[in-house]
N, C-alpha and C positions, 0 to 999 in steps of 0.2 A: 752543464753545457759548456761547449767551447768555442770562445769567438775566432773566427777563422784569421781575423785581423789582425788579432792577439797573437795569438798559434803561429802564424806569417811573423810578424813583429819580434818572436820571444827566438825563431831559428833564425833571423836574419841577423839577431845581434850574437847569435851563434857562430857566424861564419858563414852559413848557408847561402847561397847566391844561382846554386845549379838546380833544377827540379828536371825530375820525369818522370813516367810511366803508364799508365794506362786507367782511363777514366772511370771510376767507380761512383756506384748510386751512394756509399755510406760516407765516400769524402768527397761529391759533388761539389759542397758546399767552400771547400777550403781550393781545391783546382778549380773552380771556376775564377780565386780570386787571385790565381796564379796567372792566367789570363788577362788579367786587368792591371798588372804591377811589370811595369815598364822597366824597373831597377833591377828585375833579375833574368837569368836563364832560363825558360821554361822550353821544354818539347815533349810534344805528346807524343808519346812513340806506338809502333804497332803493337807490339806485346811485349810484355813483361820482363823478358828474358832480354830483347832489342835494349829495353830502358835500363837495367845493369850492367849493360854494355856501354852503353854510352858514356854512364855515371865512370865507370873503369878507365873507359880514354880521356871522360873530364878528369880524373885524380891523376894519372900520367899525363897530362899535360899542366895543371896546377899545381899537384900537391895536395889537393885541396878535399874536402869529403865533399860527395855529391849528396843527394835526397832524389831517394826513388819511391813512387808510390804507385799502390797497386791493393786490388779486391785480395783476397788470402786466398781465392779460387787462383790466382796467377800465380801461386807461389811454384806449381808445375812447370811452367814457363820460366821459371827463373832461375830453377834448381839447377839447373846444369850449368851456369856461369856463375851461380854463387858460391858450386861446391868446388869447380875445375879451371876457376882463374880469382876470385877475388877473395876464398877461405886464406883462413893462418896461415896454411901450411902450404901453402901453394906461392901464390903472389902477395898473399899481406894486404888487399887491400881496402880501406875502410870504408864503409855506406851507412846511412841512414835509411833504414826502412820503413816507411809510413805502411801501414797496410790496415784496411778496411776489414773488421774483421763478423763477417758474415755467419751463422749457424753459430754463434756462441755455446757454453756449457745455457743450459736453462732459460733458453731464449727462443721464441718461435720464428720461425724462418722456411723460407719456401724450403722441400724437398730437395733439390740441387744442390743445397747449401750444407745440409745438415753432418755429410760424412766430414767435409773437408772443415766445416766450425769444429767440429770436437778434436781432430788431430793436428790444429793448424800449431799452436804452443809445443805438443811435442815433435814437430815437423823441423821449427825453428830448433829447437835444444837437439833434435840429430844434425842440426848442419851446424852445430857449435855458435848458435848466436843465441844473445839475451833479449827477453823483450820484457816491457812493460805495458800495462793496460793505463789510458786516461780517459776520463771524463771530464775533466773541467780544469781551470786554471791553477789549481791550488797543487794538481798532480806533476806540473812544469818544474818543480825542486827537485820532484825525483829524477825528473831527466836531466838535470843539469851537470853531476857528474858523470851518468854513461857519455853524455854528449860531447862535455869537456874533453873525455877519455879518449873518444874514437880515433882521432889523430895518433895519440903517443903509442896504441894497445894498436893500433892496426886492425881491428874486426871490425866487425858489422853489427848492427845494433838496431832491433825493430819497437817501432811504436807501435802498439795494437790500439785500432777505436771503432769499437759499436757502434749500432748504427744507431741514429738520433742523436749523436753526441755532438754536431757542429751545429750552431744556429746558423740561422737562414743566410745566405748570401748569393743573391738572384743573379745571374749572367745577362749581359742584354739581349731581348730578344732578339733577333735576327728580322729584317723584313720579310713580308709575305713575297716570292717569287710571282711574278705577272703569268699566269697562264700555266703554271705547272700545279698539278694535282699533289693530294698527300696518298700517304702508303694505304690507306682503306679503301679510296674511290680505287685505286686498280684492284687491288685485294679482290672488290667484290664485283665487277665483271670477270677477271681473270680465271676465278674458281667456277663460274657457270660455264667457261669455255673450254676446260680441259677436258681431255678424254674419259668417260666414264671409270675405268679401270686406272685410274693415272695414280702414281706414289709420288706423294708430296712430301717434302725431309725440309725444314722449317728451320733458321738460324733463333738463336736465343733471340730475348730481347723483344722489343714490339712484331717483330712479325709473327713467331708465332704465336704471341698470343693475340693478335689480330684477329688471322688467319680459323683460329680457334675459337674466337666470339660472331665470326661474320658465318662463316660455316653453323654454328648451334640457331643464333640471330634468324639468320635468313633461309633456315632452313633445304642448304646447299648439300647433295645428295652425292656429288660428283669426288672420286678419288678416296683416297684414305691416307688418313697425315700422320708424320711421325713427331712432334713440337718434339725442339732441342731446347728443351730448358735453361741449360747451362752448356760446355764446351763450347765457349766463344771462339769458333773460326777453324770448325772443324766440321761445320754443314757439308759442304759440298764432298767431303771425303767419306761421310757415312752413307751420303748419296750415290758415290761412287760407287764403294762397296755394294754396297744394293745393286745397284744398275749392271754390272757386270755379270752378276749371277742370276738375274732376272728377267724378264723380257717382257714388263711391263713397263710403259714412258714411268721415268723416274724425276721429276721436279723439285731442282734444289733452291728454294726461295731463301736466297743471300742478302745481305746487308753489305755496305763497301769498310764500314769499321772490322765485321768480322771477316770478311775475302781479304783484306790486308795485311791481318795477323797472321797467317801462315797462307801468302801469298805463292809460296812454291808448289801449292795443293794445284793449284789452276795448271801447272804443266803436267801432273800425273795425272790431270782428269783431261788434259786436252790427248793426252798421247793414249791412255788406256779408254777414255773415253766412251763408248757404243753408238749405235745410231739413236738408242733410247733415253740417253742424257740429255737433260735440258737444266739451264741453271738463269736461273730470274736473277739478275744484281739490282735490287733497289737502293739505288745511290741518292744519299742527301747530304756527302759533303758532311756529317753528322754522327757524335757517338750519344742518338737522342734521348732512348732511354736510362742513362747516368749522368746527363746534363749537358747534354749540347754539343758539347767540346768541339771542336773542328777535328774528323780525320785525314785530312789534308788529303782528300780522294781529288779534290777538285782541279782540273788541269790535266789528270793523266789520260790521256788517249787510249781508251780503252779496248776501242777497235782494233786498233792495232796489237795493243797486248797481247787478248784473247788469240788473231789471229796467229801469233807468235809462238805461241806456245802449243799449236796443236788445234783451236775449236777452228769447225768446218763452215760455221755461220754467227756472223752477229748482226744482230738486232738493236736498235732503240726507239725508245717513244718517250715523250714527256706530259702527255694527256690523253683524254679518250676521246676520238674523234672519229671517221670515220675512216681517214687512213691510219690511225692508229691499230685500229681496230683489224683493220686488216694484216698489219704488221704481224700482231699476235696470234691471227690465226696460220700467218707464213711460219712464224716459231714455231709454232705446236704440231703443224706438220712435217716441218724441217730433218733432216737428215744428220743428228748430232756427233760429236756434240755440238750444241748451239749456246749462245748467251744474247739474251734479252737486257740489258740495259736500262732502267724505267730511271728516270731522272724526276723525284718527287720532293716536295716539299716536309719541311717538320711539321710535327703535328701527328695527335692521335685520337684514338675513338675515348668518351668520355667513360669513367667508370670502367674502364679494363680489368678485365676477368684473368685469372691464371688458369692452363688446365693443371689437374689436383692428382687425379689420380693414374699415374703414370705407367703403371704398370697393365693396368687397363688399358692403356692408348698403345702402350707397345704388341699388346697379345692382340688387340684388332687389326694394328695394322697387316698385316699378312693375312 
């Protein structure tokens, strides 16, 4: 196992002082304690690709190597700055890459995971970078000449680590907000209220598998769902697609970590849009299911955004009440696209189920 303290400790007296990139369940444990350390640079960025940007303008303006971390599912996100500005052969210039490394060789892992664990190693060695796998303290010599090196050699250099390989290191809970609900209390009037016929497209992450345990639970008969397993922040676009060529209400149940990560999706779907688009953002200020993190969603005016870029109607509520209530039935009959806004608390249903068999859920959906 590997003390996150330690691991912190052992890059600090590295040089390290910059950190970014997008919050993962298998180094939860080590970015939450990035969070708590006053002494250095941390930013959570929107995705992956954002957070080796950053790391790039840190090094042209230091000198200095950055540290970016990220799931090995984000290595899509990242390909494109790490092959066409910060490779050898391009700009020269060096990074540390922590990466989470999900669907290992001989390791069980949810299905989403599984293509991208077996090609994640030769994914790296096509973009001409080295990595190493750690588990425990004893593996930190191995890194200490690539680490040393990264400055003089100019490249990029990835740490690989499994999941359960950080011990525990708990982030402080957040208070309970006064009077705002969590994502299942709407979850489950919301799904009695849709249209019979309604297409639900479901962000990674706690909603759908929320949405997928309240629906079996509560035996909710209404719409037919597609859960996005994985492709963090690309709901609303597969929703999209659908909704254009369909002419059933289409329901993109969003998250504000994943609507962030490719936040340019919201002006293709405000501009191409249909009257049958509808897109639920349940915002918690929260990247909850990888531990918390802040997506620093909180402050932006979202009314206005929406309205900006094209949707015809926005919506919010923060509870269920009986003008809330009303709200959501003004959404569902709305004229889209529309955006609903639910402002909910952390917090999830105990014992969360995944749905398993995927291929099954896609041949029903239609």
């Amino acid at each position: 196992m590997i003390s996150p303290k330690i691991f912190l400790s052992f890059l600090k007296k590295k040089g390290f002082n910059f950190f970014s990139g997008v919050p993962d369940s298998v180094l939860k444990n080590f970015t939450n304690l990035l969070d708590h350390d006053n002494k250095i640079n941390h930013i959570v960025s929107t995705n992956e690709g954002s957070a080796i940007s950053l790391g790039i303008g840190y090094h042209l303006a230091t000198k200095k190597v950055p540290c970016i971390y990220m799931q090995n599912s984000g290595l899509g996100n990242a390909f494109n700055p790490l092959t066409s500005i910060a490779h050898k052969k391009v700009y020269s210039i060096p990074l540390l890459l922590i990466i989470g490394w999900r669907g290992s060789p001989k390791s069980k892992d949810e299905p989403q995971h599984n293509v991208m664990g077996k090609i994640t190693q030769k994914t790296l060695k096509l973009m001409n970078i080295k990595s190493a796998v750690i588990n425990g303290r004893s593996n930190f010599k191995k890194l200490e000449r690539q680490i040393s090196n990264l400055k003089s050699n100019k490249k990029t250099f990835a740490i690989l680590i499994k999941p359960n390989s950080f011990n525990k290191y708990n982030l402080k809970k957040k208070k309970t907000k006064k009077n705002i609900f969590k994502r299942a209390e709407f979850l489950e009037y919301f799904l009695t209220k849709i249209p019979q016929k309604s297409k639900i497209i479901s962000t990674t992450g706690y909603s759908s598998r929320e949405v997928f345990q309240i629906k079996k639970e509560k035996k909710i008969n209404k719409g037919k769902n597609f859960y996005m397993v994985g492709g963090m922040g690309h709901a609303s676009m597969v929703s999209l697609g659908y909704s254009i060529n369909r002419k059933e209400q289409t329901i993109c149940i969003d998250g504000d970590g994943s609507l962030l990560m490719h936040l340019g999706s919201i002006r293709t779907a405000g501009f191409l849009g249909n009257k049958n688009f509808k897109h639920v953002l349940l915002n918690n200020n929260s990247h909850e299911s990888v531990g918390g993190q802040s997506t620093n969603a909180k402050g932006i005016n979202f009314k206005n955004l929406f309205k900006s870029v094209g949707y015809k109607k926005y919506f919010s509520i923060s509870n269920i009440n009986t003008i809330s209530k009303k709200i959501i039935k003004k959404f569902l009959i709305s004229s889209g696209p529309s955006i609903l806004e639910v402002i909910i608390d952390n917090g999830t249903i105990k014992k969360l189920e995944r749905p398993k068999n995927l291929i099954k859920i896609k041949n029903k959906f239609n």
